[in-house]
C-alpha positions, 0 to 999 in steps of 0.5 A, a space after each residue: 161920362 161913367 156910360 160913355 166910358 162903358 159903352 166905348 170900352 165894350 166897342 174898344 175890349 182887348 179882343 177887339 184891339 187884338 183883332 185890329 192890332 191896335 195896342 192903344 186900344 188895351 189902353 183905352 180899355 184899361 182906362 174905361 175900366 178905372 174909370 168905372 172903378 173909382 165910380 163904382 168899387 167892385 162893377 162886375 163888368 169893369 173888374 171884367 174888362 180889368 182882368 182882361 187888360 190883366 191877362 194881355 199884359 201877362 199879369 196872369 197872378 194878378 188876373 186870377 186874384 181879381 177874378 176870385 174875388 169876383 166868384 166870391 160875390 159872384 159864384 155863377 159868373 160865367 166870365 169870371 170863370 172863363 177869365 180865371 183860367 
């Protein structure tokens, strides 16, 4: 479930439900992200996918913390950086 959670978020990101204009995709992702957030507290690719969902949904705050927490584990992390901003 966890992988195929994982791989159909990567096919479904909030890039990819932009560029369709399809907002239930923002949803999908949201949920893969939890998903593989209650399975594994703190996966950098799902605290990722959470940020962006964060950022579509305006909750900037709330996006910014997340990714500090991540730079804190993770200082060379190239897209913790770019969503921090």
């Amino acid at each position: 479930m966890f992988r195929f959670c994982a791989r159909r978020a990567v096919r479904c990101s909030p890039a990819g439900a932009r560029a369709q204009a399809r907002p239930e995709l923002y949803r999908n992702a949201d949920a893969c992200a939890q998903v593989a957030l209650a399975r594994s507290p703190g996966h950098t690719g799902a605290v990722q996918l959470r940020a962006m969902v964060l950022l579509n949904e305006h909750r900037f705050a709330e996006a910014r913390d997340s990714m500090r927490e991540l730079l804190g584990r993770h200082a060379d992390d190239a897209v913790a950086w770019q969503l921090r901003s």
